[in-house]
C-alpha positions in Angstrom: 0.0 0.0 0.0 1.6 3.3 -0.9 2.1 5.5 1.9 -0.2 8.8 2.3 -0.3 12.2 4.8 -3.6 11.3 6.6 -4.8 13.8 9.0 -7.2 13.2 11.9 -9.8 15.4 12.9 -9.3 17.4 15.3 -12.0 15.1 17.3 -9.1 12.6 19.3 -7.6 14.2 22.3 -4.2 12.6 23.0 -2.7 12.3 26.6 0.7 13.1 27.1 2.7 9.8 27.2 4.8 9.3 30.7 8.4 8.9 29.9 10.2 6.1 32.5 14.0 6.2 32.9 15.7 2.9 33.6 16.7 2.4 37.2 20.6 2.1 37.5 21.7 4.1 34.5 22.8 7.2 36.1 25.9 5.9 38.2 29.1 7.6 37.4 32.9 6.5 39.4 35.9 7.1 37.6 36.8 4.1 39.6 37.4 0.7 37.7 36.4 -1.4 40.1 33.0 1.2 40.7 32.1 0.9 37.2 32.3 -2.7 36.8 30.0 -2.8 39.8 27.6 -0.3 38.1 27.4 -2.2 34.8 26.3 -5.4 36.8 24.0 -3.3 38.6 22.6 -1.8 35.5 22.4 -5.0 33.6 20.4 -6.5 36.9 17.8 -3.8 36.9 17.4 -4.3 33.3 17.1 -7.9 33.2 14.5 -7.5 36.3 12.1 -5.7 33.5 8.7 -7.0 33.3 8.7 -9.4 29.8 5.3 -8.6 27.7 3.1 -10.9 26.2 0.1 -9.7 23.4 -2.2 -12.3 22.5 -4.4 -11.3 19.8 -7.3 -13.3 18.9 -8.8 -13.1 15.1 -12.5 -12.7 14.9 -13.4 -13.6 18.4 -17.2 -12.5 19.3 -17.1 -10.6 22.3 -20.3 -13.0 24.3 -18.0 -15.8 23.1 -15.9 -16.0 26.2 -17.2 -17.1 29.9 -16.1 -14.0 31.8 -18.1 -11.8 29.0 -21.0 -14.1 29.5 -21.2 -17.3 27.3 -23.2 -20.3 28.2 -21.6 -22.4 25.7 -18.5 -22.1 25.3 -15.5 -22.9 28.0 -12.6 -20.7 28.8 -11.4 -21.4 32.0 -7.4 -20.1 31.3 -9.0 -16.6 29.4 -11.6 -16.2 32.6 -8.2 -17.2 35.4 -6.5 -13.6 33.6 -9.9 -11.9 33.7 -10.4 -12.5 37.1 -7.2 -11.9 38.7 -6.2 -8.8 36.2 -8.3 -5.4 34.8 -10.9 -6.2 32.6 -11.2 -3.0 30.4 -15.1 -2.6 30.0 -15.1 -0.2 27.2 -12.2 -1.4 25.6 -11.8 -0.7 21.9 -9.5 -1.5 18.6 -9.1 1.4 16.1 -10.4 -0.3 13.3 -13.2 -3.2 12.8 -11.0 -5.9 10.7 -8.1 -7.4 10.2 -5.0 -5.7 8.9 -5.5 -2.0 9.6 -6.6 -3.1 13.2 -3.2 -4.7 13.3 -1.1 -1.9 11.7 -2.8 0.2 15.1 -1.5 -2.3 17.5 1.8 -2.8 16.2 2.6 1.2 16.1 0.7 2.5 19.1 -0.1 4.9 16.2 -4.0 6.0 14.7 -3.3 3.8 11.1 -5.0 6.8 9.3 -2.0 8.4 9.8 -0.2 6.4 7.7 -2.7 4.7 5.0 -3.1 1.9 6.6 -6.4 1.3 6.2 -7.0 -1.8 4.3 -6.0 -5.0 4.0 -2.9 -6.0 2.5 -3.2 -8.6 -0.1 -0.5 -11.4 -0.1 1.9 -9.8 -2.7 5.5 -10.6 -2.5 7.0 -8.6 -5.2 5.3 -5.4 -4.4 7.7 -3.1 -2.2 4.7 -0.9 -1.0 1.6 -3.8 0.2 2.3 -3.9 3.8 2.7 -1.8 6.8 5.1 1.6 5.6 8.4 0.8 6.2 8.7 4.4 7.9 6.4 3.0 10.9 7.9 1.9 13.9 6.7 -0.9 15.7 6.9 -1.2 19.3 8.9 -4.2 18.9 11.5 -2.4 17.5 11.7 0.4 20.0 11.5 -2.4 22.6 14.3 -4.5 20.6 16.6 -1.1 20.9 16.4 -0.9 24.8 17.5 -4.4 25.1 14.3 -7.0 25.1 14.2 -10.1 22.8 11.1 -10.1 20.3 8.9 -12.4 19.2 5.7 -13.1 16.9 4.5 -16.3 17.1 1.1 -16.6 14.2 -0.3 -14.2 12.2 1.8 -11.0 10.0 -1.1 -9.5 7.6 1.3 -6.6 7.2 3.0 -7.2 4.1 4.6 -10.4 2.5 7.6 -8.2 0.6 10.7 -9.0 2.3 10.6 -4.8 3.3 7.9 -6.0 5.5 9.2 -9.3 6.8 8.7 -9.6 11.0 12.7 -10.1 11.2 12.7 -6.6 9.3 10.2 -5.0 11.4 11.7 -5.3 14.8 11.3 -9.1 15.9 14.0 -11.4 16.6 12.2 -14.4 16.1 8.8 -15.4 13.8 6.8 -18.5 13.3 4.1 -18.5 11.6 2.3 -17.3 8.4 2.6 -13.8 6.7 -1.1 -13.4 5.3 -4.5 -13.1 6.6 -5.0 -16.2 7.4 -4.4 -20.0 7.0 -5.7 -23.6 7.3 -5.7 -24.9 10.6 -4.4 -29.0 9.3 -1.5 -30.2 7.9 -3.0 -31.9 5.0 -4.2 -28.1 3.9 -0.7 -27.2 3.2 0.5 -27.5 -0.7 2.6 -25.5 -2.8 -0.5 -23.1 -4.0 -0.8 -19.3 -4.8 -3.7 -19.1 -2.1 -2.2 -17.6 1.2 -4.1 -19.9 3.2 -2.0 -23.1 1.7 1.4 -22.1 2.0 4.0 -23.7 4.2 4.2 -21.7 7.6 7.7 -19.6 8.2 10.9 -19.7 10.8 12.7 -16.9 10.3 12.2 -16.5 6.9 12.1 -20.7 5.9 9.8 -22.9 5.3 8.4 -24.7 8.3 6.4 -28.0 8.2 3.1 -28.0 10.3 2.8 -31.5 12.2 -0.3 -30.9 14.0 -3.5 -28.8 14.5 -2.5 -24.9 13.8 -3.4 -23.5 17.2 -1.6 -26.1 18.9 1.8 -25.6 17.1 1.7 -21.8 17.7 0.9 -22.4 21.5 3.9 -25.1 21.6 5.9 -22.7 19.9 5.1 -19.3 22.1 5.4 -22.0 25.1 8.6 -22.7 24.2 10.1 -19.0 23.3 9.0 -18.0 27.1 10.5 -21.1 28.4 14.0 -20.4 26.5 14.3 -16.9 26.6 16.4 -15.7 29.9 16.5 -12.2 29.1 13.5 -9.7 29.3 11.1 -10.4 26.1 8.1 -9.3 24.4 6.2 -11.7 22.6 3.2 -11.2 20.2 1.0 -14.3 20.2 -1.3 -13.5 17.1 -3.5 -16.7 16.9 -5.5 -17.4 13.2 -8.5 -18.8 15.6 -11.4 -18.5 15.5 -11.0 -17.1 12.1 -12.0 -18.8 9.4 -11.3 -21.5 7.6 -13.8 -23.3 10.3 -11.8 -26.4 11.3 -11.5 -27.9 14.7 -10.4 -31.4 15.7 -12.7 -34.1 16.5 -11.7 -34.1 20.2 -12.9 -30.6 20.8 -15.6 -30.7 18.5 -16.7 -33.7 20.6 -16.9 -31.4 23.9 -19.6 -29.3 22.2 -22.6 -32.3 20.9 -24.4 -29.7 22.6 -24.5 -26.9 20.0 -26.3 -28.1 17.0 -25.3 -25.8 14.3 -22.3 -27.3 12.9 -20.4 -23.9 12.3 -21.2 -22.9 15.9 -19.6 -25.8 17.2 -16.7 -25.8 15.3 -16.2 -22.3 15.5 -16.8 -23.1 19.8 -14.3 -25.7 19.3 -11.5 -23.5 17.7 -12.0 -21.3 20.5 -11.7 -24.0 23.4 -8.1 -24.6 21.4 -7.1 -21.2 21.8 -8.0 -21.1 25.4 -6.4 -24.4 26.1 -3.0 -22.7 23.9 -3.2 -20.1 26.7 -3.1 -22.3 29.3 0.1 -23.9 27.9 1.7 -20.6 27.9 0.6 -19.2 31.3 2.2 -22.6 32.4 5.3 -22.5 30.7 5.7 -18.9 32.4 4.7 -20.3 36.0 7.4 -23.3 35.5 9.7 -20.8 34.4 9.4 -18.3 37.0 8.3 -15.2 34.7 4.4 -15.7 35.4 3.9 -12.8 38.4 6.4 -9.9 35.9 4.9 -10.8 32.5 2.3 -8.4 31.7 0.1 -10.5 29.2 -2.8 -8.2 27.2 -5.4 -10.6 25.5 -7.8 -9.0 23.0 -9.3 -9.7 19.7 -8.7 -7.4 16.2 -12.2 -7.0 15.7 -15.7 -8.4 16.8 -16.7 -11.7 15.7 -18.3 -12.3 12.1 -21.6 -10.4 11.6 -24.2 -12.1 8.6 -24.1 -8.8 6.9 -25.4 -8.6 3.0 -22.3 -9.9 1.8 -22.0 -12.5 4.1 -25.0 -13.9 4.8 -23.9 -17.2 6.1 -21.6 -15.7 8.9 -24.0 -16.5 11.8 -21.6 -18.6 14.3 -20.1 -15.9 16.7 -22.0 -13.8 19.4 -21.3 -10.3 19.8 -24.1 -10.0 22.7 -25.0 -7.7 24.5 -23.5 -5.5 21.5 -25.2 -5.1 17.9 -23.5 -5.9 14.8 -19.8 -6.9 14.3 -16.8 -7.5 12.2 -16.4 -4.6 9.6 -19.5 -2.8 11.7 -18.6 1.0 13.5 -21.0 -0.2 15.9 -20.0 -1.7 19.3 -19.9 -5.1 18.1 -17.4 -4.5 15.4 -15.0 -2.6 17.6 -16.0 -3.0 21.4 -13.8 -5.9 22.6 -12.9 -8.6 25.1 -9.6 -6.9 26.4 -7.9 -7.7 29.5 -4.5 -6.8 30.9 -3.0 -8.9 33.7 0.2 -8.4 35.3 0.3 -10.2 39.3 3.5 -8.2 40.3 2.4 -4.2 38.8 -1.6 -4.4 38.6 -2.9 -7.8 40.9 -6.2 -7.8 40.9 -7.4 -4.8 40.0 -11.0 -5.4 38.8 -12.8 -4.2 36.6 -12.0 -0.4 34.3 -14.5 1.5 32.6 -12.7 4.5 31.2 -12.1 4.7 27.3 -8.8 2.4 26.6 -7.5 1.4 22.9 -5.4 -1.4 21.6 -3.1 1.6 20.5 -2.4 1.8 24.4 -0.7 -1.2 24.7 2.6 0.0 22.6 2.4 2.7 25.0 2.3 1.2 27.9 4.7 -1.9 27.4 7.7 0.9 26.2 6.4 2.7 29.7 7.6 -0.7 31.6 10.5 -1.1 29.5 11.9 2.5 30.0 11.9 3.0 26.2 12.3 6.8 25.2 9.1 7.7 23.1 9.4 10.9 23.1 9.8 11.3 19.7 7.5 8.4 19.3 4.3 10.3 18.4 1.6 8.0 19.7 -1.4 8.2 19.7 -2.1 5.2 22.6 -1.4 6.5 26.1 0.4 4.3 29.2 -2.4 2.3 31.3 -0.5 2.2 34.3 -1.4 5.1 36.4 -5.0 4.9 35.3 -4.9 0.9 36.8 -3.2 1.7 39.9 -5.8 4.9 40.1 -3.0 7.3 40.7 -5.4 8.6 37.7 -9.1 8.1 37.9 -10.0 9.8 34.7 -10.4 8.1 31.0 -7.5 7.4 29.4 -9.1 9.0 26.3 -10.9 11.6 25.8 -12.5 10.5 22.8 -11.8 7.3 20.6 -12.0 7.8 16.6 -12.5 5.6 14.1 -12.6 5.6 10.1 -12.7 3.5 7.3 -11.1 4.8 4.1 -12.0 2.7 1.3 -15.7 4.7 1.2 -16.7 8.1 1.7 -17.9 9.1 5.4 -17.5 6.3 7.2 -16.6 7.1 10.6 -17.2 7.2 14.3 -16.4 9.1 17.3 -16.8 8.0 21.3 -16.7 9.6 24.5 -17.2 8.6 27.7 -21.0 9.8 27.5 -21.3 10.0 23.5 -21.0 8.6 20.2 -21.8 9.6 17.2 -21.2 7.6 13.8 -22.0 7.6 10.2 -21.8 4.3 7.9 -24.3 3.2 5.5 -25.3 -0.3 6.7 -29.3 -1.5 7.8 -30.5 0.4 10.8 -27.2 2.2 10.8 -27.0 5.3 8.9 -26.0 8.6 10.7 -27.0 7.8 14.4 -26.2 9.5 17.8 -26.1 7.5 20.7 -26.1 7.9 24.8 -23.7 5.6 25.8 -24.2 6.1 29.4 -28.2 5.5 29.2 -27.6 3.3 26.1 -24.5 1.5 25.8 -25.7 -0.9 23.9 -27.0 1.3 20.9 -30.6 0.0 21.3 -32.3 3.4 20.5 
């Protein structure tokens, strides 16, 4: 995608970002003996940082977890972080699907400021489909102060080698570089569809041996076990995306749920959730469970049957209307929890206004990162989940979808007011305190 000046209206209002200096990096002694003692003490306090882990759901509906409210559908090791972390109540990606919503999180920056508003198609020769090689991921800035990096699943920023992972500020990457892939072995073939192609190491191919989701849990599970020094990994799982596959052992947990997509689609989401739980233990066993701040969200609301796909009706976005590609809350309003035993503990529940741009922001915060050139747009969550600040973290939240004319939204705490041509949609005003689920 060829890069563009975007401007946002005037309508977001950004909070300064709080800039953390690294304990230990101010000693001075002209002694030998004093400065060899000062680099070990530096080096200490900088592998004592707290590691960060992102796990990004794809297409998750936002009833479709048991702390949110579903019946159906078990998540025991997603519910343990919910309960014993901050659940963000209005928390919110900056765009409704895929990619751009990606490009967002990855930046800490609003993606209209750089183009990135649609999906990039899986084009390898083209030096300009992917996320602007200008951008800086947080990855990188946290791979400059020191912390090993890691994505572990889905890119969707770009399949040119300009926008490889191990060119955009991550040690390490397994997994697949388009929008999405089959979830079996037997689905991988030489083939110019995305969703075929081998899966990646490091820029080689890598054979798949069992059920997707498992093999990028074993593989995240084994990066946390391995990795001594301060990390950040980005667990981006392809589930419950589609294609809708599931293996017959979870598929068997869920006889209960007669429409077949439903049930697979339940199934692929008991696998994540199970994946989880393999991480949080490797963590535990390796002593980096209680300082690993671990964010779990989805990049959009689940699948919505709107006109052009009529047939999407297996994921809940209850209590909220709508969903994937939707401005409303189910397209953008979603399960988003942070948990981090040694800085937060059990902090309950948060109701202010807090985007996926935040996290970028608040992970360089931890990691003493200088972003004060940095221009983000996300803010750090820590003083607002430790109530040294009880306001919103935002102001106002924007949102805008570029590939058509006025299509756009805008939330405050008590307000929002959005514009986008679909059924019962149109130019609407809501009272988000008297009706937060956009019923009138």
């Amino acid at each position: 995608m060829m890069e563009k000046q975007v401007h946002l209206r005037p309508l977001v209002a950004l909070t300064s970002l709080v800039i953390m200096l690294l304990a230990g990096c101010q000693f001075a002694d002209s002694n030998t003996t004093g400065n060899a003692k000062s680099n070990v003490t530096t080096k200490a306090h900088a592998n004592e940082r707290p590691n960060i882990l992102v796990i990004f759901a794809d297409d998750l509906g936002y009833g479709d977890l048991g702390y949110t409210g579903s019946k159906d559908i078990s998540t025991p090791n997603i519910d343990a972080l919910a309960n014993n972390g901050v659940i963000f109540t209005n928390g919110y990606v900056s765009h409704p699907y895929c990619g751009p919503s990606r490009s967002g999180l990855l930046t800490g920056r609003h993606q209209a400021r750089f183009g990135s508003e649609m999906n990039s198609a899986h084009s390898p020769d083209d030096p300009y489909m992917g996320l602007p090689v200008e951008e800086k991921t947080f990855a990188k800035r946290l791979q400059e102060v020191g912390y090993k990096t890691a994505i572990v699943g889905k890119w969707h920023m770009g399949s040119h080698p300009n926008f490889h992972p191990n060119n955009r500020g991550f040690d390490y990457f397994y997994g697949f570089l388009g929008g999405g892939h089959g979830y079996f072995p037997d689905s991988v073939k030489v083939s110019s569809d995305e969703y075929d192609i081998p899966l990646s190491r490091n820029g080689k191919p890598a054979q798949l041996e069992e059920y997707l989701t498992t093999a990028l849990s074993r593989d995240a599970a084994k990066f946390v076990t391995e990795t001594n020094d301060p990390f950040m990994l980005y667990l981006a799982y392809n589930a419950p995306h589609q294609p809708l596959e599931a293996t017959s052992e979870d598929l068997a947990k869920y006889s209960h749920i007669k429409d077949l997509n439903r049930r697979t689609y339940a199934a692929m989401i008991d696998s994540m959730d199970q994946g989880i739980g393999r991480v949080v233990d490797a963590l535990k066993q390796s002593n980096k469970f209680d300082n690993t701040l671990i964010f779990f969200l989805s990049d959009n609301g689940g699948v919505y049957p709107e006109y052009w796909m009529p047939n999407s009706t297996w994921a809940s976005n209850l209590p909220f209307r709508r969903g994937k590609v939707s401005l409303t809350e189910g397209g953008v309003h979603v399960p988003f929890i942070a948990h981090w035993p040694k800085g937060f503990g059990k902090a309950g529940e948060m109701d202010g206004l807090v985007s996926s741009l935040d996290i970028a922001a608040t992970a360089l915060g931890i990691a003493g990162a200088d972003v004060s050139q940095a221009k983000l747009d996300g803010v750090d969550l820590r003083p607002y989940v430790t109530k040294q600040n009880t306001s919103s973290p935002h102001a106002a939240l924007f949102w805008r979808l570029e590939e058509a004319d006025h299509i756009w939204a805008v939330r405050t705490p008590e307000y929002k007011y959005l514009n986008q041509t679909l059924p019962g949609v149109g130019k609407s005003f809501f009272d988000m305190q008297a009706d937060p689920y956009e019923a009138n």
